[in-house]
Jmol script that loads the backbone (N, CA, C; Angstrom):
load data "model"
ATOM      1  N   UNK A   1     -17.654 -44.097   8.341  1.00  0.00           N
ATOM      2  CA  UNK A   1     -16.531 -43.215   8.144  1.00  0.00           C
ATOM      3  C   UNK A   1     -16.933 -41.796   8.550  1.00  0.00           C
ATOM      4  N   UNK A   2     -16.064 -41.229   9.035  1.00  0.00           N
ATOM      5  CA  UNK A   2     -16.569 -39.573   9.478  1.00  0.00           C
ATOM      6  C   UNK A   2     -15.985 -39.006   8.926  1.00  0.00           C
ATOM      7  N   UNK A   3     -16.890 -38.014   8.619  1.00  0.00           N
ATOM      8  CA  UNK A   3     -16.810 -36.873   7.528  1.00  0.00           C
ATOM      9  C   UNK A   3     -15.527 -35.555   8.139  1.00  0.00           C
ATOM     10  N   UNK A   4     -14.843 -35.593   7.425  1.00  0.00           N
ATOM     11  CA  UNK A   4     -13.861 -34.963   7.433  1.00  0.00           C
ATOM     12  C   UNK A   4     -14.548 -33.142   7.380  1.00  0.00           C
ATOM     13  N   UNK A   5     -13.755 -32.350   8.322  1.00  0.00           N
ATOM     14  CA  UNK A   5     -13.847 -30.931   8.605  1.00  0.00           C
ATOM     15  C   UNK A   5     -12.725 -30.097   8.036  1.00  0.00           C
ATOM     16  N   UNK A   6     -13.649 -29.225   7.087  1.00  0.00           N
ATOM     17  CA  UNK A   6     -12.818 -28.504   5.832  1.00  0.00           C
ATOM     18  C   UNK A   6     -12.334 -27.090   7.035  1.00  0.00           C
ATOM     19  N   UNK A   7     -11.449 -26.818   7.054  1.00  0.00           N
ATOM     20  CA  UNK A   7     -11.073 -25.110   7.939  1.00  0.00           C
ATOM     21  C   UNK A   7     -10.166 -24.378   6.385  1.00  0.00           C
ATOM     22  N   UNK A   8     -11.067 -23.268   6.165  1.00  0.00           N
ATOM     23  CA  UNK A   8     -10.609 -22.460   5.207  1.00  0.00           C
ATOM     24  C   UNK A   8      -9.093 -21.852   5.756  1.00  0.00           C
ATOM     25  N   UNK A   9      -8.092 -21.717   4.622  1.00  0.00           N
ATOM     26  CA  UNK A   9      -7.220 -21.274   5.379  1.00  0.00           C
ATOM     27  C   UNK A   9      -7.090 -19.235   5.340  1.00  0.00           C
ATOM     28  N   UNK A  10      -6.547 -19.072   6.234  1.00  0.00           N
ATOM     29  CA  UNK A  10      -6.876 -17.797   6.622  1.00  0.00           C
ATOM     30  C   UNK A  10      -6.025 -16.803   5.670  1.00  0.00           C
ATOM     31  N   UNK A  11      -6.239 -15.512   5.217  1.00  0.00           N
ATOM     32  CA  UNK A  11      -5.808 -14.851   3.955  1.00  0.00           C
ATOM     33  C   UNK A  11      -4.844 -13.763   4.734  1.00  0.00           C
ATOM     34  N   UNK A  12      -3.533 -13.655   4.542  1.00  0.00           N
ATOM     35  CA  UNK A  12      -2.945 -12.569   5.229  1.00  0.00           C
ATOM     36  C   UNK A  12      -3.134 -10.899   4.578  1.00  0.00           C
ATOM     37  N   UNK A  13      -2.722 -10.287   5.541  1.00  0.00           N
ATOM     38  CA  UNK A  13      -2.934  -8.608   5.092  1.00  0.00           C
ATOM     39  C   UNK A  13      -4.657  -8.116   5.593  1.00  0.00           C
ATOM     40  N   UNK A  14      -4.800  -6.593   4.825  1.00  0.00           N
ATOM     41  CA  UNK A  14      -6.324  -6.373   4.886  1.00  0.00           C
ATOM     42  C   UNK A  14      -7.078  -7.311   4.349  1.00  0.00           C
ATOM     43  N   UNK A  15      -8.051  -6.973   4.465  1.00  0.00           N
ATOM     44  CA  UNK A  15      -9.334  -7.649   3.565  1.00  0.00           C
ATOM     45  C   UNK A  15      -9.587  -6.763   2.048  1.00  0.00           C
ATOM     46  N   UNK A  16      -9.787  -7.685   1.459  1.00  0.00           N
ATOM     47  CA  UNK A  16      -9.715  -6.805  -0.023  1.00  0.00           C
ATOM     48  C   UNK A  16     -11.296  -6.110  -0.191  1.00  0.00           C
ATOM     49  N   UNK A  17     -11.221  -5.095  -0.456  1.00  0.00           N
ATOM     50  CA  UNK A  17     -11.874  -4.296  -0.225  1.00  0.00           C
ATOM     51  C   UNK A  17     -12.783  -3.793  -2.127  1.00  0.00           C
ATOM     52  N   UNK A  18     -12.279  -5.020  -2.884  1.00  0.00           N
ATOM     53  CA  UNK A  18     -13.029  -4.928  -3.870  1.00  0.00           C
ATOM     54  C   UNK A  18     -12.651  -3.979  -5.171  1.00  0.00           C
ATOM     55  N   UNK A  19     -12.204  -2.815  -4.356  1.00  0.00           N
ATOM     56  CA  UNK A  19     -12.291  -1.528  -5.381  1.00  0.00           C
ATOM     57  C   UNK A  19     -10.932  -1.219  -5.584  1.00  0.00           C
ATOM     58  N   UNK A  20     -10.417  -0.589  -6.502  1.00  0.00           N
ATOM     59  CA  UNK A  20      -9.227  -0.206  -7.429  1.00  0.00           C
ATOM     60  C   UNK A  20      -8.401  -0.922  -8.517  1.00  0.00           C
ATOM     61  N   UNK A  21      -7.735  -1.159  -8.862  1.00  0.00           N
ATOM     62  CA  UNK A  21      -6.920  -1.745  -9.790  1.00  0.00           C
ATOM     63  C   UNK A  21      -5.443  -1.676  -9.012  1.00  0.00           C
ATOM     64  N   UNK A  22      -4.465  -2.658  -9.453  1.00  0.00           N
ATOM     65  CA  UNK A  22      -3.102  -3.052  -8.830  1.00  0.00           C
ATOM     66  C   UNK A  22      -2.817  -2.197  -9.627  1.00  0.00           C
ATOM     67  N   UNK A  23      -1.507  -1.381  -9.680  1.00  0.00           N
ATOM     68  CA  UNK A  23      -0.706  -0.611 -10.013  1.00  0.00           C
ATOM     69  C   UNK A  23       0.986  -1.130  -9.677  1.00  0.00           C
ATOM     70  N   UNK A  24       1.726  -1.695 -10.457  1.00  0.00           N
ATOM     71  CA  UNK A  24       3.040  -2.126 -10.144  1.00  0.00           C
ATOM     72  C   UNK A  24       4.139  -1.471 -10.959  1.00  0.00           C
ATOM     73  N   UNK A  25       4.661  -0.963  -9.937  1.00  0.00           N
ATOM     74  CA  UNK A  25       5.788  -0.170 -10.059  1.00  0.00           C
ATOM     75  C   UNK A  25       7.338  -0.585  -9.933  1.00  0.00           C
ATOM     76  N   UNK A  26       8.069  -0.230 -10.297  1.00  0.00           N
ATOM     77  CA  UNK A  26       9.664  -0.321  -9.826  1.00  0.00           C
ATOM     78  C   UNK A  26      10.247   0.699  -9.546  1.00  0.00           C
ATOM     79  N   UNK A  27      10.948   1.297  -8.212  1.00  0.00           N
ATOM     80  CA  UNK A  27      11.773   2.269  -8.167  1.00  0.00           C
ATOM     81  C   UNK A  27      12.999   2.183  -8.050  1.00  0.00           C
ATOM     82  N   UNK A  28      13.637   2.767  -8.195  1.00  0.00           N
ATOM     83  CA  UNK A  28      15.557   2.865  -7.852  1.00  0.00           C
ATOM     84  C   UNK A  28      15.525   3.115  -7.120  1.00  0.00           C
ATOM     85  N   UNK A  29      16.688   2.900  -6.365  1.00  0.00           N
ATOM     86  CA  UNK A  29      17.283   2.937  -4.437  1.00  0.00           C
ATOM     87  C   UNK A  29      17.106   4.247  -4.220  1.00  0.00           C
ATOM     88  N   UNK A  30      17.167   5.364  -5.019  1.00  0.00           N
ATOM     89  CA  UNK A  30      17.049   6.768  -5.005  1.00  0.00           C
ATOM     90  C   UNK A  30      15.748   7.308  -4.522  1.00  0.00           C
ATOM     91  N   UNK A  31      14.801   6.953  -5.087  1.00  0.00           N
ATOM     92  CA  UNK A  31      13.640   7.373  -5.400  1.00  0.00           C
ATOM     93  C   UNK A  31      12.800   6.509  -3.919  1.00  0.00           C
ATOM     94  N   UNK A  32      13.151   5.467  -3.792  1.00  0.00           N
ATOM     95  CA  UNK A  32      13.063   4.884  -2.558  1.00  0.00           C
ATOM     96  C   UNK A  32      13.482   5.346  -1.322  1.00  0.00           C
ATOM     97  N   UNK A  33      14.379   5.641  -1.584  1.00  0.00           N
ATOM     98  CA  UNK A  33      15.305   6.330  -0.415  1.00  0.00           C
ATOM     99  C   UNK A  33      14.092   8.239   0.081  1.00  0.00           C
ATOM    100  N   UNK A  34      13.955   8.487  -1.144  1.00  0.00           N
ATOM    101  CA  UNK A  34      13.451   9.749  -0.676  1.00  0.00           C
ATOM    102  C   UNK A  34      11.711   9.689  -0.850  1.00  0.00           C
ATOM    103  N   UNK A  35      10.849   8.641  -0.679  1.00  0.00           N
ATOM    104  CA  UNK A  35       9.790   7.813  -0.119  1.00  0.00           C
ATOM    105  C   UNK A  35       9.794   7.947   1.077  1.00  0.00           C
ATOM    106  N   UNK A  36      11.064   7.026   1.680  1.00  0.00           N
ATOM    107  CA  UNK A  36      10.996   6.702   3.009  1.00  0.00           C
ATOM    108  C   UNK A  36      11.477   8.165   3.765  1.00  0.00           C
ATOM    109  N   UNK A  37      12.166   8.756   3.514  1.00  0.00           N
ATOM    110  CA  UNK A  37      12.404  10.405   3.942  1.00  0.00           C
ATOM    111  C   UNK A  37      10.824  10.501   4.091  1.00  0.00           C
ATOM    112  N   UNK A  38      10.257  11.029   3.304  1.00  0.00           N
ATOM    113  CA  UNK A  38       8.687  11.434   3.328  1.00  0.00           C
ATOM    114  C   UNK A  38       8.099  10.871   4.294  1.00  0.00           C
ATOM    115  N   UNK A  39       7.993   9.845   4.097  1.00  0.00           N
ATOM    116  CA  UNK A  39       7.463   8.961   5.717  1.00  0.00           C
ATOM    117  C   UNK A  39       7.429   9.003   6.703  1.00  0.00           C
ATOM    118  N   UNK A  40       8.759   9.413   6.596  1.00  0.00           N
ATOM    119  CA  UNK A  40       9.483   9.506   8.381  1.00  0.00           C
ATOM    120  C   UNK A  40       8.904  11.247   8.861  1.00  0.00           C
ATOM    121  N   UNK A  41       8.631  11.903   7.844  1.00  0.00           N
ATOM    122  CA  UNK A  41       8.328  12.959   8.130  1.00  0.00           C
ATOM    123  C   UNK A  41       6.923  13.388   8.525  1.00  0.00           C
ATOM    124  N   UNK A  42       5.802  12.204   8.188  1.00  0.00           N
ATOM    125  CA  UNK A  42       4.719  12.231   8.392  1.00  0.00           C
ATOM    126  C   UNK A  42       4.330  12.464   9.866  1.00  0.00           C
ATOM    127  N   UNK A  43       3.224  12.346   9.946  1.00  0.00           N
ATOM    128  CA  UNK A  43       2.630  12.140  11.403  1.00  0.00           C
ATOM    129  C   UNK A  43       2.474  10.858  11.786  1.00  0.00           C
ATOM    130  N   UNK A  44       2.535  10.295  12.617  1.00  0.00           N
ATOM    131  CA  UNK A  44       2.577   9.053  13.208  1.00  0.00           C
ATOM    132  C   UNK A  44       0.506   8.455  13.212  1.00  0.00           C
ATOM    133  N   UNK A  45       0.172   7.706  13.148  1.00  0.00           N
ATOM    134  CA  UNK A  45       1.254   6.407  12.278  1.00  0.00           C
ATOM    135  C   UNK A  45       1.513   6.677  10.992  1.00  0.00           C
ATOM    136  N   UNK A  46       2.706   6.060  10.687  1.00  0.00           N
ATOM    137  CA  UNK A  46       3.285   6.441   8.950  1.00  0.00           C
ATOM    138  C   UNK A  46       2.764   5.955   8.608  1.00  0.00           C
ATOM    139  N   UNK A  47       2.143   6.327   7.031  1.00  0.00           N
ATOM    140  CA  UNK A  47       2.080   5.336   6.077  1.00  0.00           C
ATOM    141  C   UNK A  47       2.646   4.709   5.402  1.00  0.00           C
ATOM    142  N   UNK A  48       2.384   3.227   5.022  1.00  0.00           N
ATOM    143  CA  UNK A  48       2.642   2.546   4.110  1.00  0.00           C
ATOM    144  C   UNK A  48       3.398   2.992   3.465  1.00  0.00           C
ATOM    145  N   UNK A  49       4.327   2.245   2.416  1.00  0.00           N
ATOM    146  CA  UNK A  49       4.922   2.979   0.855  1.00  0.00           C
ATOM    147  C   UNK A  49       3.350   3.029   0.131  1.00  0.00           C
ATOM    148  N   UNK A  50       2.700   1.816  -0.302  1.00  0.00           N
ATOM    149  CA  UNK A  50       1.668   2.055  -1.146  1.00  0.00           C
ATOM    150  C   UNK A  50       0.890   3.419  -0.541  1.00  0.00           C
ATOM    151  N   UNK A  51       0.682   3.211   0.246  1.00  0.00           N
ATOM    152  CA  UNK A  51      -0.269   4.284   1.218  1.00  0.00           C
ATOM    153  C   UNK A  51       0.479   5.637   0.873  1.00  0.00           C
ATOM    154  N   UNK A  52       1.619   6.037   1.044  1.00  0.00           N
ATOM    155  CA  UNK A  52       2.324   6.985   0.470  1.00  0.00           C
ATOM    156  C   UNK A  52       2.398   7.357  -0.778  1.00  0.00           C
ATOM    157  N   UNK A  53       2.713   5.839  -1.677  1.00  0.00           N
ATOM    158  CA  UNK A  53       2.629   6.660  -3.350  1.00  0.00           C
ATOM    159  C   UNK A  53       0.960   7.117  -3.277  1.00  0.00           C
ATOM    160  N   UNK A  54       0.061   6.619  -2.934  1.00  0.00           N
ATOM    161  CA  UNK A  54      -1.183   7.383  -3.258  1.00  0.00           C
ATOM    162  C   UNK A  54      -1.522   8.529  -2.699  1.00  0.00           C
ATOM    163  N   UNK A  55      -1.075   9.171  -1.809  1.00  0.00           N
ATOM    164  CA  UNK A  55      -1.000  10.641  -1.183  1.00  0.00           C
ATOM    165  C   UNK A  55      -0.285  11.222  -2.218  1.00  0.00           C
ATOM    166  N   UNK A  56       0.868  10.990  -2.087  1.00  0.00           N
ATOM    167  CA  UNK A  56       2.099  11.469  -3.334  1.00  0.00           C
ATOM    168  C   UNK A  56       1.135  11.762  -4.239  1.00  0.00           C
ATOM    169  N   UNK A  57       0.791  11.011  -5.291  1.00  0.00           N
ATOM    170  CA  UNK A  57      -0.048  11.606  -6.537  1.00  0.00           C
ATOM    171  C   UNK A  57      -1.389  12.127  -6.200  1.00  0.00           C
ATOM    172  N   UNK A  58      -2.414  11.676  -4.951  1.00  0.00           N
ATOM    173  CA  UNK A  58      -3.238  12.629  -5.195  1.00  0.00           C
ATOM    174  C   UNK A  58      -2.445  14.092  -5.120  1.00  0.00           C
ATOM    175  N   UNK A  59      -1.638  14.704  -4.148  1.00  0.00           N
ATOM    176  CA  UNK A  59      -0.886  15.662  -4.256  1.00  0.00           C
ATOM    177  C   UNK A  59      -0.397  16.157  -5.484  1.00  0.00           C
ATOM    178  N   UNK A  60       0.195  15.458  -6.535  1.00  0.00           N
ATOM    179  CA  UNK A  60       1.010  15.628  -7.395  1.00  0.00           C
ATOM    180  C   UNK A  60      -0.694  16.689  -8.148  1.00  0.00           C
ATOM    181  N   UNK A  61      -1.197  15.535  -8.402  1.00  0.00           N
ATOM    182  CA  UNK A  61      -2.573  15.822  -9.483  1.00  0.00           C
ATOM    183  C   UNK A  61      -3.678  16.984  -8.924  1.00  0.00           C
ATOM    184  N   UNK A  62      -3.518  17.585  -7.635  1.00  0.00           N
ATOM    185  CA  UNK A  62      -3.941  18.804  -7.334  1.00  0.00           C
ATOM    186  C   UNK A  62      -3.195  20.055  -7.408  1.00  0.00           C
ATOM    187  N   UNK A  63      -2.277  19.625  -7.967  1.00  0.00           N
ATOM    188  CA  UNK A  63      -1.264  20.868  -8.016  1.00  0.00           C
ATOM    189  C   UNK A  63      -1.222  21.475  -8.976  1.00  0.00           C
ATOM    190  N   UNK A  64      -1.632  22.772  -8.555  1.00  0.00           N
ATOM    191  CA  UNK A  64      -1.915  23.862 -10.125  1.00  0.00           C
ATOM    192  C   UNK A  64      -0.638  23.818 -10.908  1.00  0.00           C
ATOM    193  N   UNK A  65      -1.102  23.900 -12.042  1.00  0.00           N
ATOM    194  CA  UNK A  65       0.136  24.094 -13.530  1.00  0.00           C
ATOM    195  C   UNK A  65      -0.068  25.160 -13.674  1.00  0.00           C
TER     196      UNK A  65
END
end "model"
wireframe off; spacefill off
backbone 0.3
color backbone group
């Protein structure tokens, strides 16, 4: 009998990169809506939404009070 050939199946997206914690959110069409404004305003290539909320708050959290 011949031994059967295992092919791992392949993982979509990046490669996980090990480090951070998931963060799950919900926004309203609003708050979404003015995300993607931001985006479009970036420099090319845009980022991501995720890629965006994390600019967003490092921004937020350097900002003097």
């Amino acid at each position: 009998m011949k031994k059967k050939t295992v092919i791992p199946r392949k993982r979509h997206g990046p490669p996980a990169t090990g480090k951070g914690e998931p963060v799950v959110v919900r926004m309203h069409p609003p708050q979404l809506t003015a995300l993607d404004d931001w985006i479009a305003q970036q420099p090319r290539p845009f980022p991501s939404r995720p890629e965006a909320v994390r600019r967003l708050v490092a921004l937020g959290l350097k900002a003097k009070r």
